[in-house]
C-alpha positions as MATLAB code, in Angstrom:
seq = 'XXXXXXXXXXXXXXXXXXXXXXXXXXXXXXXXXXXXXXXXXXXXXXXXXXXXXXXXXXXXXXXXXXXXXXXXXXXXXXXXXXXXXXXXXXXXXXXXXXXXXXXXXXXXXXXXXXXXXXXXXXXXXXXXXXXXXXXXXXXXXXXXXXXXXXXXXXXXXXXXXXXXXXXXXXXXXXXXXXXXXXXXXXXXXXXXXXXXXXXXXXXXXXXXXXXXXXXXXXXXXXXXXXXXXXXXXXXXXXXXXXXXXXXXXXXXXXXXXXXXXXXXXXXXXXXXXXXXXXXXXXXXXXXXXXXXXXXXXXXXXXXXXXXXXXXXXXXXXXXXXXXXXXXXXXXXXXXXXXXXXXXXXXXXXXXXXXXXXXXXXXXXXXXXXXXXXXXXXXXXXXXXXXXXXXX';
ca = [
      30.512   -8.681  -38.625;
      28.458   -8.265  -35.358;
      27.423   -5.528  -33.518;
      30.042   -5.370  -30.524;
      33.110   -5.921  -33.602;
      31.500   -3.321  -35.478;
      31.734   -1.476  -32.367;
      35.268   -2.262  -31.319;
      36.487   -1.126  -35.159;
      34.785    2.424  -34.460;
      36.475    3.039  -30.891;
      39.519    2.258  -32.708;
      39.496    4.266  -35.528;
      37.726    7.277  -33.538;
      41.620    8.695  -32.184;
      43.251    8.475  -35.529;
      40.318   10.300  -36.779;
      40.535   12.780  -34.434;
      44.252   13.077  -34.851;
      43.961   13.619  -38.476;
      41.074   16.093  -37.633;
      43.984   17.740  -35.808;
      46.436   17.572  -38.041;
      44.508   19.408  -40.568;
      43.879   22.578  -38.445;
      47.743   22.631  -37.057;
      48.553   21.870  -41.165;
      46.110   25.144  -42.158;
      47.876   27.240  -40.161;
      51.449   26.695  -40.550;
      50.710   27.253  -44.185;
      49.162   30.736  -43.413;
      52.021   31.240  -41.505;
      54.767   30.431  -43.986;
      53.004   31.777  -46.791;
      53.494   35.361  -44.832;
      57.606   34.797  -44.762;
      57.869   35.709  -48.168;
      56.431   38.081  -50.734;
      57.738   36.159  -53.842;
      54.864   34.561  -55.373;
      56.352   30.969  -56.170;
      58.270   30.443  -53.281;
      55.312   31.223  -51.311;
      52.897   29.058  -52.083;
      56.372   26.246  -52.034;
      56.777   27.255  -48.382;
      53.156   27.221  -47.491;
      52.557   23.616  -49.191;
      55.546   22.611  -47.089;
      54.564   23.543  -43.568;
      51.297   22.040  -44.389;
      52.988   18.235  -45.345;
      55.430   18.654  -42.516;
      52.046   19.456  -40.227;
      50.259   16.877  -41.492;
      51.971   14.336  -40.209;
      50.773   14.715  -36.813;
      48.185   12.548  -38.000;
      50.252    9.599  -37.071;
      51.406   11.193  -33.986;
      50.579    8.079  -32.001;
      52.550    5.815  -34.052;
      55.402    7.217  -34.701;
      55.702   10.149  -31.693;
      59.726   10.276  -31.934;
      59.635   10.472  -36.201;
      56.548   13.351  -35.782;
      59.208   15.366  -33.564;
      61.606   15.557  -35.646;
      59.737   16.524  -38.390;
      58.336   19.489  -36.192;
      61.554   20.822  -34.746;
      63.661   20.692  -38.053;
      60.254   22.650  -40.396;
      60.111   24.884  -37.186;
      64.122   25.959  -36.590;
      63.804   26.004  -40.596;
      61.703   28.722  -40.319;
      63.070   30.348  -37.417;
      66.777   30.488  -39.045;
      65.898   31.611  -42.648;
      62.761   33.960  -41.914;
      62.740   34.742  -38.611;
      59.640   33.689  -37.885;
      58.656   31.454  -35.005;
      55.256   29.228  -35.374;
      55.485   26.173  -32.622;
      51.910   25.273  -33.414;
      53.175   21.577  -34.407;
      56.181   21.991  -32.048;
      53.623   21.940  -29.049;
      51.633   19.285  -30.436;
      54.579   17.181  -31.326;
      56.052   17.180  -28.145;
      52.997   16.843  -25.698;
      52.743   13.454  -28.465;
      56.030   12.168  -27.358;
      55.827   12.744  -24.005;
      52.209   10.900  -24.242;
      53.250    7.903  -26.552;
      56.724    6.725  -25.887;
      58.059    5.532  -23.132;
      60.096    7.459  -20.112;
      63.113    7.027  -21.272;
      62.754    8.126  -24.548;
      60.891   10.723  -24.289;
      63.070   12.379  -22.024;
      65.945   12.049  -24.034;
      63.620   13.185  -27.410;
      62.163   16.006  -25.502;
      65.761   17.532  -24.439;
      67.390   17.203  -28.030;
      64.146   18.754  -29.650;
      64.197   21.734  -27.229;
      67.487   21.785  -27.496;
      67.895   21.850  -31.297;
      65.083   24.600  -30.980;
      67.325   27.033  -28.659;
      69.368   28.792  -31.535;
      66.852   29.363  -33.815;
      64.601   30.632  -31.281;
      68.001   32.584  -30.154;
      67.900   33.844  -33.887;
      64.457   34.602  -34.479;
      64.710   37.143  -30.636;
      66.987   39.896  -33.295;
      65.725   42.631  -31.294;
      66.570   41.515  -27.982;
      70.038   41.889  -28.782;
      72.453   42.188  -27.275;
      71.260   39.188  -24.994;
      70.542   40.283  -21.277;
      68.907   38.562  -18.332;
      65.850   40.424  -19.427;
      65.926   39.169  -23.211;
      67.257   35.572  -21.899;
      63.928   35.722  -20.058;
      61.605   36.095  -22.884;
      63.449   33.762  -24.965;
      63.012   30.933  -22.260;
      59.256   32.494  -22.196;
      59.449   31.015  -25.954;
      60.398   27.963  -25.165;
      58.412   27.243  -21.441;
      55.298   26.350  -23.425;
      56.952   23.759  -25.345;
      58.426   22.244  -21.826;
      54.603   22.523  -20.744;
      53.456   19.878  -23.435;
      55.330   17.723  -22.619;
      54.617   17.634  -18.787;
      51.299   17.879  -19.673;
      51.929   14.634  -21.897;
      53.865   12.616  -19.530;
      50.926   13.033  -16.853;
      48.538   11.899  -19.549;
      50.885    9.006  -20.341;
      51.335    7.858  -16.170;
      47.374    8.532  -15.873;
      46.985    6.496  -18.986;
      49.437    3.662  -17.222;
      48.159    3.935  -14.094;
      44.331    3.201  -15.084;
      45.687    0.350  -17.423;
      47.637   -1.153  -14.283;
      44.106   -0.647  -12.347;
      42.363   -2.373  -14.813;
      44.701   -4.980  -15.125;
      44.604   -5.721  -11.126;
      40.832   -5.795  -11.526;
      40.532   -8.669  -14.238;
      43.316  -10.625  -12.381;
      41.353  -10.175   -8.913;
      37.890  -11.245  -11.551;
      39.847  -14.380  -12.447;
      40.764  -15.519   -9.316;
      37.447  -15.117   -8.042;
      36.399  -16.678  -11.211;
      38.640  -19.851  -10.108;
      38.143  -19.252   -6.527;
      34.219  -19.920   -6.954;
      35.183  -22.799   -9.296;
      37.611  -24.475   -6.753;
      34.522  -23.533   -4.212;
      32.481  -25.114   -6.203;
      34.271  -28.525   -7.420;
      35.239  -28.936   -3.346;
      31.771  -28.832   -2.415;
      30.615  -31.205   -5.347;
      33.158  -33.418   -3.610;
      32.259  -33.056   -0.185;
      27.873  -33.597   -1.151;
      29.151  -36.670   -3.679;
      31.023  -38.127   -0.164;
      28.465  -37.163    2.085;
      25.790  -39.303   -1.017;
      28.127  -41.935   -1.300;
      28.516  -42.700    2.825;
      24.548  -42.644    3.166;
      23.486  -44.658    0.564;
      26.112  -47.188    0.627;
      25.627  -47.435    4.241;
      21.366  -47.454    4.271;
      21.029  -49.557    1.149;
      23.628  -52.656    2.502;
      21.389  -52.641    5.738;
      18.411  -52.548    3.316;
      19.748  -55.355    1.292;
      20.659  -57.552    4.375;
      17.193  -57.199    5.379;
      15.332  -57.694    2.519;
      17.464  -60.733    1.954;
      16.585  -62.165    5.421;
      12.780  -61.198    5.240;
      12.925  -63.125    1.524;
      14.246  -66.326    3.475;
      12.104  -66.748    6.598;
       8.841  -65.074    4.540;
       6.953  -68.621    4.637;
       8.726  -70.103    8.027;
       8.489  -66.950   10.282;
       6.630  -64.428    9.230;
       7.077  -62.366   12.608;
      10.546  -62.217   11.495;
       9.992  -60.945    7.837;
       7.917  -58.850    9.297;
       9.883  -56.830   11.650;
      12.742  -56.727    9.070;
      10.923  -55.301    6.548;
       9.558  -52.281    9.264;
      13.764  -52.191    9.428;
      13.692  -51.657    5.557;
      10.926  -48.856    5.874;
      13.011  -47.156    8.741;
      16.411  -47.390    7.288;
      14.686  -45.899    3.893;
      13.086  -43.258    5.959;
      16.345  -42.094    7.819;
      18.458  -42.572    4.374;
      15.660  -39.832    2.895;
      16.194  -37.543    5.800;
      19.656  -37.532    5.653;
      19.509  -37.090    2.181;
      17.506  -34.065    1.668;
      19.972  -32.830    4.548;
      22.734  -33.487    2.899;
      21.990  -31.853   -0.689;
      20.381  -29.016    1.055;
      16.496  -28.920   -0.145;
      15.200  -26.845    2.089;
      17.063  -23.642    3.282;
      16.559  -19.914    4.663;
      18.703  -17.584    4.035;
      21.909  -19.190    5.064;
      20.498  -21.654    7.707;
      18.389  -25.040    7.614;
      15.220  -25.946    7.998;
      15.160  -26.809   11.705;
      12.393  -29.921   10.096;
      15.680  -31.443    9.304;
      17.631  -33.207   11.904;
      21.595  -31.740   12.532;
      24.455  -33.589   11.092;
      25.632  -36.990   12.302;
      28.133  -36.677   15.423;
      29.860  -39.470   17.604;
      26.826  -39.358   20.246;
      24.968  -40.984   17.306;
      27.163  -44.240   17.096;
      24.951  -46.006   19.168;
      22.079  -46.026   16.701;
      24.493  -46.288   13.842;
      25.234  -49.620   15.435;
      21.630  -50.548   15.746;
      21.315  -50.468   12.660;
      24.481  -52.466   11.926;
      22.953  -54.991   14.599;
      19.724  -55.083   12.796;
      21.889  -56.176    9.918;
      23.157  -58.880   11.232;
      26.473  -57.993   12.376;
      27.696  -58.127   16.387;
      29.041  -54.682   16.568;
      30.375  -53.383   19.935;
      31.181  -49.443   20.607;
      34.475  -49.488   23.078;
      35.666  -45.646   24.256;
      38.934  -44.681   25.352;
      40.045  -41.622   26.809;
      38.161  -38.444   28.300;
      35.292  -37.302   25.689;
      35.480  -34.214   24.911;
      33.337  -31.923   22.900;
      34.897  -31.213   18.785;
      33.758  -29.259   15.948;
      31.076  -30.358   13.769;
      33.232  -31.034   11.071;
      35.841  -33.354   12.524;
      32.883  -35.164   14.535;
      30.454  -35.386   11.151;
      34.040  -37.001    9.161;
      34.691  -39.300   12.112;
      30.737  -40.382   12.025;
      31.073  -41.094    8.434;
      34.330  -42.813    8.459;
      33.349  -45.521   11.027;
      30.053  -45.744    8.755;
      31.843  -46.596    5.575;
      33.810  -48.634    7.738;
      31.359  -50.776    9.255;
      29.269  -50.739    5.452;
      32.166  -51.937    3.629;
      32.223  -55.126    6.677;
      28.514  -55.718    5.639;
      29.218  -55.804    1.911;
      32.337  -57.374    1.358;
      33.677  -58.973    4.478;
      31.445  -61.578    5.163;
      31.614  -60.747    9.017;
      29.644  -61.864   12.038;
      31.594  -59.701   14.496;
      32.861  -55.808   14.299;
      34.648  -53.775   17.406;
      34.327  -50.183   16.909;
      36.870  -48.447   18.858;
      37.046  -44.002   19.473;
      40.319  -42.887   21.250;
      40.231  -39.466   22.504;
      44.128  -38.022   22.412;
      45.474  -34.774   23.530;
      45.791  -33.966   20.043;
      44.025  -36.042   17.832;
      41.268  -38.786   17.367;
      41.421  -42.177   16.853;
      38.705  -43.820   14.922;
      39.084  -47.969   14.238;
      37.110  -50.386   13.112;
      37.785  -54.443   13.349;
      35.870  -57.225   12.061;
      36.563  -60.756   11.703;
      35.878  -61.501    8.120;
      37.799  -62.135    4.975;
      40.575  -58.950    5.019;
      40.533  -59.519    1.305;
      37.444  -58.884    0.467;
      36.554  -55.501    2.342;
      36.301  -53.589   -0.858;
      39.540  -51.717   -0.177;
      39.483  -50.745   -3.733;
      36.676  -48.677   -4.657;
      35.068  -45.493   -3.675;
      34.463  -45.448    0.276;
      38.385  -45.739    1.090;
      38.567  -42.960   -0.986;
      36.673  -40.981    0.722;
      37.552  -42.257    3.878;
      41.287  -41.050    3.020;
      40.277  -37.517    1.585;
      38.086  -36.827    4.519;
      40.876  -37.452    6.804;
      43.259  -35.674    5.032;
      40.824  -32.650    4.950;
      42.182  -32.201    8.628;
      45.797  -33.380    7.841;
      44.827  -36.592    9.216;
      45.390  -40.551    7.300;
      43.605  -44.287    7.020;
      45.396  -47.042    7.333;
      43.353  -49.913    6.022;
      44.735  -53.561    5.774;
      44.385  -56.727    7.554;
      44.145  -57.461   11.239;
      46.741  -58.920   12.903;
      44.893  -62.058   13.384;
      42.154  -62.482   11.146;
      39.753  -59.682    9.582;
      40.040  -56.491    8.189;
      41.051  -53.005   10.055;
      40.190  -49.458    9.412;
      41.798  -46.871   11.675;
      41.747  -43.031   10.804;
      43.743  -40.659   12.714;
      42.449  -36.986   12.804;
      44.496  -34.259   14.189;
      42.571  -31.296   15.956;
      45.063  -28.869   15.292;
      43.527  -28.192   11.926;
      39.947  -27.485   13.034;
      41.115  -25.777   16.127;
      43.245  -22.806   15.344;
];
């Protein structure tokens, strides 16, 4: 057994301990009290030993608060009835219990039988008051407030008692959900850095493939050429580095970046995006339509990216010598496409960049419609709403 069970075991038995601690001092002195009913030796000690059992079960006043009652009102109208004598030590325990322990209902409807059944022999036990008056009808209802005061006193234990458990409650559900809250947080921006990885790399290592591969093949027959695409290589590597230390965020303070690192892609950065592509061998051409106008980082940055999937996945797969990369500026949304003229089948449709071409765009409640051109070569076009970003 550890430590912290060991520890939960002894918070639970400390309130039956104390209830029994109680129920031995409530027990004492009903017996005192009965034994004083009656001078006959035998059934003294008979009454005594049986207010002390009928006391002694307040012990399990917790568990069974209705039973415990009973018990109390019957041993105490007992005594009332046949000796006169009126002891509501376990009476006033008994029903502060079931006003504490059971629920509303119930111990409304327990409460008003018990202080009911308690009326005549407290009626009884008053001989002297007789013949009743408003006077003697006072005292006897004097008998019986404090009995009525246990149990309000019980009942605002028990809705104190409810109302921190409710409290508590609300406080581990609001913990969870900002358990899963953080976790959602968390997964969505494992997403968004594994997208951002993805689009960078793919993009930097196809150009730096495409130029290896060309400075391999002219290396003995022009070396000018090699040369100047393997300063392409270095630069490419160089800008995929930058962007990736941007991306996974190694150097921040506080809450903002290092101002070493350059901002986020945006559509005014297209043009080198298509030097690169160029470099690459591919003839890509930037065509605008509409009036440019200025958009939040976000939907720019997921534009940027989509066109540079776009335009990797033509480089990979396509086997194309010509691209047309085409932004339309709408009144309410932006139109990103992307035609080549290579093999529409073989544009890697199926693996992760139309993914994540598709879950960027739907970010903003936006699509991608990818397929082939309606002459020859693949198309990309992704449609991104600014309501989304804007309100």
């Amino acid at each position: 057994m550890t430590a912290g069970q060991a520890a939960d075991r002894l918070g639970a038995l400390r309130p039956f301990v104390g209830d029994c601690l109680l129920a031995l001092a409530v027990a004492i002195a009903a017996a005192v009290a009965a034994s004083a009913a009656t001078s006959e030796e035998p059934l003294r000690w008979l009454l005594a030993l049986f207010a002390f059992c009928a006391a002694a079960t307040l012990a399990l006043r917790r568990v069974y608060p209705v039973t415990v009652l009973a018990i109390a009102v019957f041993v105490t109208g007992f005594f009332a009835l046949v000796y006169g004598g009126y002891w509501p030590f376990a009476a006033l325990v008994a029903f502060y219990s079931v006003a504490a322990h059971s629920p509303r209902r119930r111990a409304l409807w327990a409460g008003a039988i018990g202080l009911l059944a308690l009326t005549p022999p407290v009626v009884n036990a008053a001989e002297h008051w007789r013949p009743l008056t408003w006077s003697n009808a006072a005292l006897i209802a004097g008998r019986l407030a404090p009995l009525v005061a246990a149990w309000v006193l019980g009942d605002n234990v028990r809705t104190r008692r409810e109302y921190l458990r409710a409290v508590e409650d609300r406080a581990l559900q609001l913990e969870r959900e900002q358990q899963a809250n953080a976790r959602r947080a968390a997964l969505e921006e494992q997403a968004r850095v594994a997208r951002e990885v993805h689009d960078v790399v793919a993009h930097n290592l196809s150009v730096i493939i495409v130029q290896a591969t060309a400075a391999d093949a002219v290396f003995a027959s022009d070396p000018m050429d090699a040369q100047q695409a393997v300063r392409t290589i270095g630069e490419t590597a160089r800008q995929a580095l930058d962007e990736l230390r941007r991306v996974l965020g190694v150097v921040r303070i506080g809450e903002e970046r290092s101002p070493a690192f350059p901002p986020q892609p945006t559509l005014a950065r297209l043009g080198t995006l298509l030097d690169q592509v160029r470099a690459a061998g591919l003839d890509a051409q930037l065509e605008i339509d509409g009036e440019t106008r200025a958009l939040p980082p976000a939907l720019e940055l997921s534009a940027y990216r989509i066109v540079q999937e776009a335009l990797t996945n033509t480089i990979r797969h396509a086997g194309a010598s010509q691209a047309v990369v085409t932004v339309r500026f709408g009144s309410d949304a932006i139109d990103v496409e992307v035609v080549d003229d290579g093999v529409a089948s073989g544009n890697g449709t199926g693996g992760q960049g139309l993914i994540g071409m598709r879950e960027r765009a739907a970010a903003f409640g936006g699509y991608v419609e990818a397929g082939p051109a309606s002459e020859r070569g693949f198309r990309v076009l992704a449609h991104l709403p600014y309501e989304a970003v804007l309100q």
